[in-house]
C-alpha positions as CSV (number, residue, x, y, z in Angstrom):
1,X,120.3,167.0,-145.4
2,X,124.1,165.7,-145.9
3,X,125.1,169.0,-145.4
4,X,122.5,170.4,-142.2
5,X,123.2,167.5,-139.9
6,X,127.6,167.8,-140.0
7,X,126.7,171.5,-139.4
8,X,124.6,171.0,-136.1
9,X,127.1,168.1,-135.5
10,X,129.8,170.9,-135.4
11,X,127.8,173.9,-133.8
12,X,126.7,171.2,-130.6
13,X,130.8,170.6,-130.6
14,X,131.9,173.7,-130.3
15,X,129.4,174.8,-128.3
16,X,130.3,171.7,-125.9
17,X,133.9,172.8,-126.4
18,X,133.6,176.3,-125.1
19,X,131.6,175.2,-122.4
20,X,134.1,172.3,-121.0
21,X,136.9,174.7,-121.4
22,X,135.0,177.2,-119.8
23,X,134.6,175.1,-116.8
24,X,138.4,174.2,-116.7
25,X,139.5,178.1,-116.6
26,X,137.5,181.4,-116.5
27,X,134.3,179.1,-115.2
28,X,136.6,177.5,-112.7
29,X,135.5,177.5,-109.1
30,X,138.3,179.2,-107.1
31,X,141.2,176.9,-105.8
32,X,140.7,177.8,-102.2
33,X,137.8,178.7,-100.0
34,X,137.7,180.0,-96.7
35,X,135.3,179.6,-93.3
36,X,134.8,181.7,-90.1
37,X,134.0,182.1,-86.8
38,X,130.7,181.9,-85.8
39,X,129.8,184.8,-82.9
40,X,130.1,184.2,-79.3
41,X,128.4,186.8,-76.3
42,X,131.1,185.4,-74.0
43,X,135.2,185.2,-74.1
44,X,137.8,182.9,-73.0
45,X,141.5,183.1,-72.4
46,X,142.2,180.7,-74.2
47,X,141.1,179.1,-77.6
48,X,142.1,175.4,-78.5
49,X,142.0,174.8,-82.5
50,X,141.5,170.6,-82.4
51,X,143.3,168.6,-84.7
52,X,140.2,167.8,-86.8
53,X,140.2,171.2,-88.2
54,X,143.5,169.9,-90.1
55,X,141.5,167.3,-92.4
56,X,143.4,165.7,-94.2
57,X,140.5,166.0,-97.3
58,X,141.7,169.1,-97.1
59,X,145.1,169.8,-96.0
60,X,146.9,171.7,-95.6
61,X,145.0,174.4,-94.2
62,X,146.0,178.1,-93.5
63,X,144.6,179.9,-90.1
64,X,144.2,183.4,-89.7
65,X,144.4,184.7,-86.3
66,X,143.5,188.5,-85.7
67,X,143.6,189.8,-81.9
68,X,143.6,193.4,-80.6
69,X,146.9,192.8,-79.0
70,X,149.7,190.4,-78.6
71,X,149.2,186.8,-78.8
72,X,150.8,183.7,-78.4
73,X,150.3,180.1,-80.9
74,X,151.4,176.9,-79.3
75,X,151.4,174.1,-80.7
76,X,151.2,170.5,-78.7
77,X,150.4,167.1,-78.8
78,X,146.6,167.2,-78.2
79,X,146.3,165.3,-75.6
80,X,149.0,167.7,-74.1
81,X,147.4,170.4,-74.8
82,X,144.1,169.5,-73.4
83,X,145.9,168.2,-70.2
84,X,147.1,172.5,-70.1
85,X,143.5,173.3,-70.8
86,X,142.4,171.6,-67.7
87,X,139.3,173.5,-66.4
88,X,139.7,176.6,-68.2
89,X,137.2,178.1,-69.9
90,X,138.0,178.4,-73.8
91,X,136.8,178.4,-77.0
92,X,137.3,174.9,-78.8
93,X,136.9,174.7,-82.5
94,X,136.4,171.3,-83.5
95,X,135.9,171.0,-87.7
96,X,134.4,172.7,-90.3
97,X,131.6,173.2,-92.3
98,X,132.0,173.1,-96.1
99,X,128.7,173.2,-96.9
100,X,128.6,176.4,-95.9
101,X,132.2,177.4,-94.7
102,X,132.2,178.0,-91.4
103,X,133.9,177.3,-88.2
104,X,132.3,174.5,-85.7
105,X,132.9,176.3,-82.5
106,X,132.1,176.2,-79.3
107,X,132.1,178.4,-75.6
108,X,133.4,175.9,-72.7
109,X,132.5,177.3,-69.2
110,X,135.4,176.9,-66.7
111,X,137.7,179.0,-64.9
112,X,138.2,182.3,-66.6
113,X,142.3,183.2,-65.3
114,X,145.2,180.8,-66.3
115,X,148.7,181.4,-66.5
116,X,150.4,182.2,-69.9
117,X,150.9,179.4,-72.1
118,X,154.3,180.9,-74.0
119,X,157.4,179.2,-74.1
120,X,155.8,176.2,-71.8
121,X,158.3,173.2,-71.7
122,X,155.1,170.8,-72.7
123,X,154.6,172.6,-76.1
124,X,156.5,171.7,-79.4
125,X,156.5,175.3,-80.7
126,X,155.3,178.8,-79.5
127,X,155.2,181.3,-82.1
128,X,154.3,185.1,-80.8
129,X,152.2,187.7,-83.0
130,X,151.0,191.7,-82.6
131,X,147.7,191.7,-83.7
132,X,147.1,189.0,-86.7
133,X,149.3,186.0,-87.7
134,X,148.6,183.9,-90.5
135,X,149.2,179.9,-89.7
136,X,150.0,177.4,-92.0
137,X,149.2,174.2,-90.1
138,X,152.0,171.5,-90.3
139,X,152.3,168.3,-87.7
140,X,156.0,168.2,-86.6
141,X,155.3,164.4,-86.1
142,X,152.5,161.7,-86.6
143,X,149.8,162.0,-84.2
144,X,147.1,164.8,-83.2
145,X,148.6,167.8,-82.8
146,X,146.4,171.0,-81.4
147,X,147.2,174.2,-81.5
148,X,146.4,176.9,-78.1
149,X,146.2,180.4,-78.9
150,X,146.8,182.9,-75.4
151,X,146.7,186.5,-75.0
152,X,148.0,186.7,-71.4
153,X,146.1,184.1,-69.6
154,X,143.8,186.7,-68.2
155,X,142.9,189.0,-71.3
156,X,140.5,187.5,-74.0
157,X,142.4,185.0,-76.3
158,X,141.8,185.6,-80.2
159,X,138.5,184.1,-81.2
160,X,138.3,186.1,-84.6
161,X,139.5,183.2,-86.9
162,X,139.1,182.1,-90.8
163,X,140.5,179.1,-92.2
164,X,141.5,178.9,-95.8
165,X,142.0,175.5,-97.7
166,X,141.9,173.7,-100.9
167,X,138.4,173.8,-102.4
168,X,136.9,170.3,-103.3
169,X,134.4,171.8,-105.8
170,X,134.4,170.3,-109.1
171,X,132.7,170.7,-112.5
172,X,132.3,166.9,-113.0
173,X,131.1,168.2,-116.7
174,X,133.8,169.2,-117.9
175,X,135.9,166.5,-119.3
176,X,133.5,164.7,-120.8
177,X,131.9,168.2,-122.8
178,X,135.7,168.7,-123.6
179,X,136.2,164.9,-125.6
180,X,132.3,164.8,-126.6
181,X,132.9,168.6,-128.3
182,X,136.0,167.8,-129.9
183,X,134.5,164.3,-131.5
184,X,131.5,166.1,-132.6
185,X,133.5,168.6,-134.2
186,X,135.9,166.1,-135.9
187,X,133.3,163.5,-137.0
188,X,131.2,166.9,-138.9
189,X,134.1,167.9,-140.2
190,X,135.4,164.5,-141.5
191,X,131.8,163.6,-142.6
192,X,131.7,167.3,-144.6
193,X,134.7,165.9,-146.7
194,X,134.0,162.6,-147.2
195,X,132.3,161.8,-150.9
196,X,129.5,159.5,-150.8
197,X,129.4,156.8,-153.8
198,X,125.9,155.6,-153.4
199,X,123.0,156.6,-152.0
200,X,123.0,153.7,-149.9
201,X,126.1,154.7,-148.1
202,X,124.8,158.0,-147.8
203,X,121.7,157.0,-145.8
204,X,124.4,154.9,-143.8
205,X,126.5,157.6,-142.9
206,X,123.5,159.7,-141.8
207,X,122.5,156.7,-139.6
208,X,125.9,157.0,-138.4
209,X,126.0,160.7,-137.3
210,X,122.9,160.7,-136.4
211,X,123.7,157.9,-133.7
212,X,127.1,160.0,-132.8
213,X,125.2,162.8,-132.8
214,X,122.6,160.9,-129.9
215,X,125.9,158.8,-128.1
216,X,127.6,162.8,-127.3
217,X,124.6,164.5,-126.4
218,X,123.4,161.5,-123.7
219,X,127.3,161.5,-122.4
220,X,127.3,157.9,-123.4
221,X,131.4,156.7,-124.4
222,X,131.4,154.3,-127.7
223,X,132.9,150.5,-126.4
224,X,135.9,149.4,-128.0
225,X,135.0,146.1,-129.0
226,X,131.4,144.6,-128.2
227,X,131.7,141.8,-125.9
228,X,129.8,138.8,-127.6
229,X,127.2,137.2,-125.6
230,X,128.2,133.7,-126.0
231,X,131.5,134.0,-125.1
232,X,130.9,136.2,-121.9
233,X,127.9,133.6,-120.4
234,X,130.0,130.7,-120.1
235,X,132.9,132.2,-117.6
236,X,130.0,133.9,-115.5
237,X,128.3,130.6,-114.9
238,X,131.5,128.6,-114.5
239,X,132.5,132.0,-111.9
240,X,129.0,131.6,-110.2
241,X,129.4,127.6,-109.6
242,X,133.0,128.3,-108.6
243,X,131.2,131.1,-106.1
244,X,128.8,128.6,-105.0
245,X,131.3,125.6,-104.5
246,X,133.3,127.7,-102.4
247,X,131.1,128.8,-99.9
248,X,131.3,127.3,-96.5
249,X,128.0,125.3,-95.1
250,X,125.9,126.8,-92.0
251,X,127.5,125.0,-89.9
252,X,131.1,126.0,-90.4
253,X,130.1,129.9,-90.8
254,X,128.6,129.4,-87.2
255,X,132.3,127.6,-85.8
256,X,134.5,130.1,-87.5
257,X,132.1,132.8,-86.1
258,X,132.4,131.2,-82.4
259,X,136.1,131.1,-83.1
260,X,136.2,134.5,-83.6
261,X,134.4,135.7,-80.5
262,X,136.8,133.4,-78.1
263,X,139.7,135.0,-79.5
264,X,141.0,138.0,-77.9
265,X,141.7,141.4,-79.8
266,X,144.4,142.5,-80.6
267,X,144.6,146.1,-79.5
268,X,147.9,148.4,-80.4
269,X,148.3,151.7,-78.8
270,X,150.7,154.3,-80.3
271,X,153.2,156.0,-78.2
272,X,155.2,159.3,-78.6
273,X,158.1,160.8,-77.0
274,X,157.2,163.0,-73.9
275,X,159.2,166.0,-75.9
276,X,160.9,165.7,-79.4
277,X,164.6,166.1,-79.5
278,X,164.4,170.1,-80.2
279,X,162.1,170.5,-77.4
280,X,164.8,168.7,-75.0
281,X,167.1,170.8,-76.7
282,X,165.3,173.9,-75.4
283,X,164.8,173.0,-72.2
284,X,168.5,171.6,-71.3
285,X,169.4,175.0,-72.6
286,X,167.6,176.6,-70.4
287,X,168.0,175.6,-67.2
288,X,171.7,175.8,-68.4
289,X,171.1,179.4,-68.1
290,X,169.2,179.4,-65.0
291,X,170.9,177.3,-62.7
292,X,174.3,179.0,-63.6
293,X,172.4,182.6,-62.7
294,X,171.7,181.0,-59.5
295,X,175.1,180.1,-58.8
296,X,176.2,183.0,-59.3
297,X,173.8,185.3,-57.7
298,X,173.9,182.9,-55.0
299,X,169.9,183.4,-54.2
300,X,168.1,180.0,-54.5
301,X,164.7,181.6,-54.9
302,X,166.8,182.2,-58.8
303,X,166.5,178.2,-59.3
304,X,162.9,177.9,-59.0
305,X,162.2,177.9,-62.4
306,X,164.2,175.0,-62.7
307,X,165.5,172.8,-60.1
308,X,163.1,170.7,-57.2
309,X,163.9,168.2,-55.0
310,X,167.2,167.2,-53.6
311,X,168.9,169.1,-56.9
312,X,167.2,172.6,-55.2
313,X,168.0,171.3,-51.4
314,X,171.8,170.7,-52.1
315,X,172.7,173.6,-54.0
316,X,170.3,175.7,-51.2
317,X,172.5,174.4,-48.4
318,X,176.0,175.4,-50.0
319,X,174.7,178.3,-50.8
320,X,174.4,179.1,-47.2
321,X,178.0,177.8,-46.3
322,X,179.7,179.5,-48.7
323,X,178.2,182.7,-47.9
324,X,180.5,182.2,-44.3
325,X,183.0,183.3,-46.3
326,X,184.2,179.4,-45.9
327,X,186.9,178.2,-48.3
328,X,184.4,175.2,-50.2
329,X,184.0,174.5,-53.9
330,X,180.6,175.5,-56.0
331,X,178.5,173.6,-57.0
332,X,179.4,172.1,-60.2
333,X,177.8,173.8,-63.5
334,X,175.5,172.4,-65.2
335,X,176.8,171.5,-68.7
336,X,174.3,170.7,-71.4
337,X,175.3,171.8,-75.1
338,X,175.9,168.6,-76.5
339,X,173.4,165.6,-75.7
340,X,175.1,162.1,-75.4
341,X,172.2,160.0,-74.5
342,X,168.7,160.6,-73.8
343,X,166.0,158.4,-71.8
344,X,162.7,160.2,-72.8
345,X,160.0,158.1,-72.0
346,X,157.0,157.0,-74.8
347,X,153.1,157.4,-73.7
348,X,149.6,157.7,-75.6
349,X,148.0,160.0,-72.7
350,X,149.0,163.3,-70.5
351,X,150.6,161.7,-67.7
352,X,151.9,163.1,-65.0
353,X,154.7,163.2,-63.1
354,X,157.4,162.6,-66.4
355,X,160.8,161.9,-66.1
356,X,163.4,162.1,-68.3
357,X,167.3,160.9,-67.8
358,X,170.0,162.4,-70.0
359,X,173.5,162.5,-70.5
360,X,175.0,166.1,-71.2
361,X,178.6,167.4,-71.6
362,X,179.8,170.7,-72.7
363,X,181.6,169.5,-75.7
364,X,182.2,166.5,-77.7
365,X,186.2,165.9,-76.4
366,X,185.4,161.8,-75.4
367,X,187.9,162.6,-72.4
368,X,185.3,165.0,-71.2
369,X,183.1,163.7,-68.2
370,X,179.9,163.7,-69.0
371,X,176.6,164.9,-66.5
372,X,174.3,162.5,-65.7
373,X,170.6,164.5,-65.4
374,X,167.4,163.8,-64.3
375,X,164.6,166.0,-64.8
376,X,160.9,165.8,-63.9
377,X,157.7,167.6,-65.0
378,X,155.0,167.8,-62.0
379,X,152.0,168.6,-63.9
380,X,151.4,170.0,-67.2
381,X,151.3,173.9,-66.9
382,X,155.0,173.2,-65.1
383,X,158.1,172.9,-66.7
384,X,160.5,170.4,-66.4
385,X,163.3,170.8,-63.6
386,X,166.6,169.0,-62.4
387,X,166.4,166.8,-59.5
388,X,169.7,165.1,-59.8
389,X,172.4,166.1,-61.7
390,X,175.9,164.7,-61.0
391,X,178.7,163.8,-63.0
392,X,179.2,160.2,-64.2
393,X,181.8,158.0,-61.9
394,X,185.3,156.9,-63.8
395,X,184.5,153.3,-65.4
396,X,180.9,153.9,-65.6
397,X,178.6,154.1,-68.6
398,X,175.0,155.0,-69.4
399,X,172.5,152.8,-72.2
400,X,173.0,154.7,-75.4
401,X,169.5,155.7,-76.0
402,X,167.9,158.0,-79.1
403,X,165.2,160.3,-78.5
404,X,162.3,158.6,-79.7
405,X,163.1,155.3,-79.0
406,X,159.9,153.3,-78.7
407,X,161.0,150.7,-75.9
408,X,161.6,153.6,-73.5
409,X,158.8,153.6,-70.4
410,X,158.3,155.7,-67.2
411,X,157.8,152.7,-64.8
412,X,156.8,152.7,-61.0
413,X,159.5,152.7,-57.7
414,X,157.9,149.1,-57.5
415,X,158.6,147.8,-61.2
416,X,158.5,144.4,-61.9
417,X,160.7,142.1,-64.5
418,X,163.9,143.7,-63.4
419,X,166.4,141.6,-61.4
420,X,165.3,144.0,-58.2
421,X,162.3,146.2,-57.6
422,X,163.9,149.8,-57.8
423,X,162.5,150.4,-54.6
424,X,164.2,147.5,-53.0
425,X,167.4,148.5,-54.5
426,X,168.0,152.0,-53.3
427,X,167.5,150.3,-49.9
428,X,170.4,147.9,-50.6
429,X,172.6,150.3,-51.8
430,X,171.7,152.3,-49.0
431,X,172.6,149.1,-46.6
432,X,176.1,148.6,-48.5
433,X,177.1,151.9,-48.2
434,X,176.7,151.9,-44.5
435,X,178.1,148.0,-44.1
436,X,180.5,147.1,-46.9
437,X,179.9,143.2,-45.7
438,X,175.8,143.5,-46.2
439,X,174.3,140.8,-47.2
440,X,173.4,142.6,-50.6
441,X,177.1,143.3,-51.4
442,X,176.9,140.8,-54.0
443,X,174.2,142.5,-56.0
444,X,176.3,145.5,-57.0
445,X,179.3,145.7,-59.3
446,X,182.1,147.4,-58.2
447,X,181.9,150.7,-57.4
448,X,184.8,153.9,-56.9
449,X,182.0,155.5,-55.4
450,X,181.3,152.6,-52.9
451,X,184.8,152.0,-52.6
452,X,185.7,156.2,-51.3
453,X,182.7,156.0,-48.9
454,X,183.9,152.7,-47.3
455,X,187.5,154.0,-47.1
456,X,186.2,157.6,-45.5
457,X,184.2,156.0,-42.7
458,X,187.3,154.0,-41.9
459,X,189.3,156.6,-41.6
460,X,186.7,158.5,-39.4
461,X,186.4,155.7,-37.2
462,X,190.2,155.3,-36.4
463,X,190.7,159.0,-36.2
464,X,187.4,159.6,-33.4
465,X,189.6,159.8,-30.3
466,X,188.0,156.4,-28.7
467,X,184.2,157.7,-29.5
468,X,182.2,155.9,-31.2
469,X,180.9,156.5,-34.7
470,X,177.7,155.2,-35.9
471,X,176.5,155.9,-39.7
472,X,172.4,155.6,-40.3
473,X,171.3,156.0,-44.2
474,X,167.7,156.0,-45.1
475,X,166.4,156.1,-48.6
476,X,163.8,159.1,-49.8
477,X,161.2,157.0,-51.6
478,X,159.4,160.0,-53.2
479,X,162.4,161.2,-54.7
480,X,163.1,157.4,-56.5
481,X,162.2,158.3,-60.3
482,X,162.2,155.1,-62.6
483,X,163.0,154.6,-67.1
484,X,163.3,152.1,-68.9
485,X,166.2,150.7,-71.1
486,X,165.7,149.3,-74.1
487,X,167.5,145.9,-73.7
488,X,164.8,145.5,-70.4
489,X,166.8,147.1,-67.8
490,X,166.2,150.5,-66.0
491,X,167.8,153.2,-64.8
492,X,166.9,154.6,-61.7
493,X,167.6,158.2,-59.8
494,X,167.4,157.9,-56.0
495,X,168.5,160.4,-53.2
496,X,169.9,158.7,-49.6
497,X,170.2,160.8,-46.4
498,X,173.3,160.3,-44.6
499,X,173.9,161.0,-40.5
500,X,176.9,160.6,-39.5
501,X,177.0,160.1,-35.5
502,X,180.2,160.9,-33.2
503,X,179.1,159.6,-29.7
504,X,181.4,160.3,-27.2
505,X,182.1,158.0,-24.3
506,X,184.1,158.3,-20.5
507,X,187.1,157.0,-22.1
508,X,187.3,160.2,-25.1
509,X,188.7,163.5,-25.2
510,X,186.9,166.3,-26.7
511,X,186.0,165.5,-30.1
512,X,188.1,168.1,-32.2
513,X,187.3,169.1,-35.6
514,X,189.8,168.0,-38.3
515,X,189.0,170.5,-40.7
516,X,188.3,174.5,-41.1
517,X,184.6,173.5,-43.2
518,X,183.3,171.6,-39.7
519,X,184.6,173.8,-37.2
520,X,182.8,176.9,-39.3
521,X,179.7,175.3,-39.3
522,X,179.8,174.0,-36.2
523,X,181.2,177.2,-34.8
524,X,183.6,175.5,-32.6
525,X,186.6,173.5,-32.9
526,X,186.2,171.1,-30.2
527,X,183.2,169.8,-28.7
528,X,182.7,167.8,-25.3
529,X,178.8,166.9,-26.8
530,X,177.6,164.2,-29.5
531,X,178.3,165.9,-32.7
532,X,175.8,164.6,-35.9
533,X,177.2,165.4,-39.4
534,X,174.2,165.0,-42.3
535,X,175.0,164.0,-45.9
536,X,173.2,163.9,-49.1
537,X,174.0,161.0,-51.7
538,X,172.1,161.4,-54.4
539,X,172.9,158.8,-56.8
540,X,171.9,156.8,-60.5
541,X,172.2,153.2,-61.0
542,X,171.2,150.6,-63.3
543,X,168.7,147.6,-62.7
544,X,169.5,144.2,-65.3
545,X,166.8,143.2,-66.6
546,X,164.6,140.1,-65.0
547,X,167.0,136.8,-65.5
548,X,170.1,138.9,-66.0
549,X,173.4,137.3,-64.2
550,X,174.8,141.3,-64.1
551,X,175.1,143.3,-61.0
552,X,173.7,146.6,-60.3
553,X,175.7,149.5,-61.7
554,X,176.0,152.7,-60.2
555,X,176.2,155.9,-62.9
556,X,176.7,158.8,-61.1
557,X,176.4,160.3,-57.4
558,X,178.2,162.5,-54.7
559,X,178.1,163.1,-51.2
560,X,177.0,167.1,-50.2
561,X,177.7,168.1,-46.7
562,X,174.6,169.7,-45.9
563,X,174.9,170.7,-41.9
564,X,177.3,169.6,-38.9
565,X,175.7,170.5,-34.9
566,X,175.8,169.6,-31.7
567,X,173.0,167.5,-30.4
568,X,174.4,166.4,-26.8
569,X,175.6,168.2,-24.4
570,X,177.8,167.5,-20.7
């Protein structure tokens, strides 16, 4: 009987043995698992793959995109993404079964043509593929990122999809047959070689094995040291009196509760950069490249892709005076390589219109003169385009802002907490430019820009041959774009349309052009009529914050000569 019972000891332990190892290797379930699409009668153009399908049980996840043709991936915030989506019919897959390793998908009815998704401004990332792709899923950045996958916008986007990821199956077994086998094994043995001296020790050691025998077979783990009874009751009745003392009565439970109910919540929303800094990179590039085919070609239907607003209306007029063969300077380039400064706006939702101000030059010399830029995105399946860009005036500086930076907000033409509502502003400066002695003089610093204009209407005036000039400025409020500063400020990008008036009276001669640009678009050199010259001034200033003793600032602006006529005749 000595001998039978080590024996089984040992056969159960290696048996256990095999078995744990088993499990750990050749009976291992396989590391990764994969799920599929489930079938669909209908198609989509597109197919949105949500964020949940990246769980972070499981991450990271590998996708597998096959398509009969070429394809686009783009990746986007998803809140972004879903803003692109709009109404469009697509196929959403929302999360995945493990049980039994499928796709959750679904068919969403909506409009069944949208444009092509690649190479969107609003996307972090667009990767292109012939046929399949395989995925692996990383966020750029914290938050929920989604990823849109696009034939052509017309053709069927891909829906034949399998997801591979880490398998969570486990043979919970396996340890404990591993260290149960290899005690089994080691007690036999050891119990095989040691020598009984008396019987009663013999019966004792069978006892012994016998219980091991019972402990390893019922997965039960030996204590290290029994805890004695009557040194474990006394803490747990001094623990539960401690327990008791320290719970509060009825009465203050019920006040603390009420407390709790009065007090507001505290509620924090996260916010994220309307593009990271490679996507700004990307799209300064860009338009870069389209604005200076523009200017060359001359054709302003080439700037549509990237330039709106007064930006597009500018360039669109000198295009059509130098195209008279008149001697006038281009436009000046737009220079973007190297960012200086950046004002990209933080939100939590797909918000629309965005606005971004940036600083640009096309190196890093410090005596270079840097380009003030302002950029907006309308909606967002459009792409961001310039509306102002301008170079900085001598003396003036922009807030040094990162990409990124969490104090930066879009804000309305009618923001409050700045020294002046922007709105308000751009009417003032509008007002001084016209009357150097307005009665908002005071609130702007001093200004080359303020000073040139002042000093060319003089001239003007003294040069008009005894007619009178009269100037009339009006601000565009649609075209007043407003970011926040950091230190509480704002920066605001306005345009102002400028008439300059030339009335003549019984006393004047002729009025007579003083320069070849007017008398070529006016198409005469003298003129016994009122003559009206118009102006564009788009400009960039800075509002102090609320409580700030500092003046307005101007950044940047010009004046564009946009027409010269005659609108009076004798």
């Amino acid at each position: 009987m000595r001998k039978i019972l080590p024996v089984i000891a040992m056969l159960l332990g290696a048996v256990a043995l095999f078995v744990g190892i088993g499990q750990k290797t050749f009976w291992a379930p396989p590391e990764t698992v994969t799920a599929t699409m489930p079938a669909f009668e209908g198609t989509a153009p597109l197919t949105v793959i949500e964020p949940s399908i990246n769980d972070p049980e499981i991450a990271p996840v590998e996708l597998k995109i096959e398509s009969e043709g070429t394809f686009t991936a783009s990746l986007g915030r998803s809140y972004d993404v879903e803003a692109w989506v709009g109404d469009a019919q697509h196929i959403s897959l929302t999360g995945i079964d493990r049980e039994v390793h499928q796709l959750q998908a679904e068919l969403v009815e909506g409009e069944t043509e949208v444009p092509n998704p690649a190479g969107a401004d609003i996307f972090f990332d667009s990767q292109e593929a012939d046929g399949q792709m395989t995925y692996r899923w990383t966020a750029p950045d914290n938050g929920s990122w989604s990823l849109l996958l696009a034939a052509d916008g017309t053709e069927p986007a891909p829906a034949t999809i399998s997801v591979t990821y880490l398998n969570d199956a486990v043979m919970p077994l396996a340890l404990p047959l591993i260290i149960v086998g290899s005690l089994l094994l080691v007690g036999g043995l050891a119990f095989l070689l040691v020598r009984p001296s008396k019987p009663k020790n013999r019966a004792q050691h069978s006892l012994a094995l016998v219980a091991i025998l019972g402990l390893g077979l019922s997965g039960v783990m030996i204590p290290a040291a029994p805890v004695e009874e009557s040194e474990s009751a006394a803490p747990a009745e001094e623990e539960a009196e401690q327990t008791a003392s320290e719970q509060p009565s009825e009465e203050a439970s019920q006040e603390a509760t009420e407390e709790a109910a009065e007090a507001p919540a505290e509620q924090t929303t996260t916010t994220f950069p309307v593009v990271t800094e490679e996507q700004l990179d990307r799209i300064l590039s860009d338009a870069q490249a389209v604005v200076a085919k523009a200017d060359e070609s001359m054709v302003t239907k080439d700037l549509n892709n990237r330039a709106v607003g007064g930006f597009r209306w500018i360039r669109d007029k000198r295009y059509s005076i130098l195209e008279k063969d008149v001697e006038v300077a281009k436009p000046a380039a737009l220079n973007t390589e190297v960012i200086r400064s950046a004002a990209v706006p933080n939100t939590s939702e797909a918000n629309f219109p965005r606005v971004i101000n940036v600083v640009t030059a096309k190196d890093n010399d410090p005596n270079t003169l840097p380009m003030a830029i302002t950029l907006i995105q309308a909606n967002a399946r459009e792409n961001y385009k310039v509306v102002f860009a301008s170079q900085m005036l001598p003396a003036s500086s922009f807030p040094g802002i990162a990409v990124g930076d969490p104090s930066v907000k879009q804000l309305g033409v009618d923001a409050e907490g700045l020294s002046v509502k922007p709105q308000d502003a751009i009417k003032q400066l509008a007002e001084v430019l016209t009357d150097e002695k307005s009665d908002h003089a005071g609130n702007f610093a001093e200004s080359e820009f303020i000073k040139a204009i002042h000093a060319g209407q003089k001239a003007e005036q003294e040069a008009a041959n005894e007619a009178n000039v009269k100037y009339t400025r009006k601000a565009s409020e649609k075209e007043t774009y407003v970011v926040s500063a950091p230190d509480g400020g704002a920066i605001v990008t306005g345009m102002i349309n400028s008439t300059t008036t030339f009335e003549r009276t019984e006393d004047s001669d002729p009025l007579t052009s003083t320069d070849d640009l007017t008398k070529a678009l006016l198409g005469t050199s003298t003129s016994r009529g009122n003559v009206s010259i118009n102006y564009a001034e788009p400009v960039m200033f800075y509002i102090p914050a609320g409580g700030s003793e500092d003046k307005i600032q101007l950044i940047a602006g010009e004046v564009a000569l946009l027409e010269v006529k005659q609108v009076e005749e004798d």
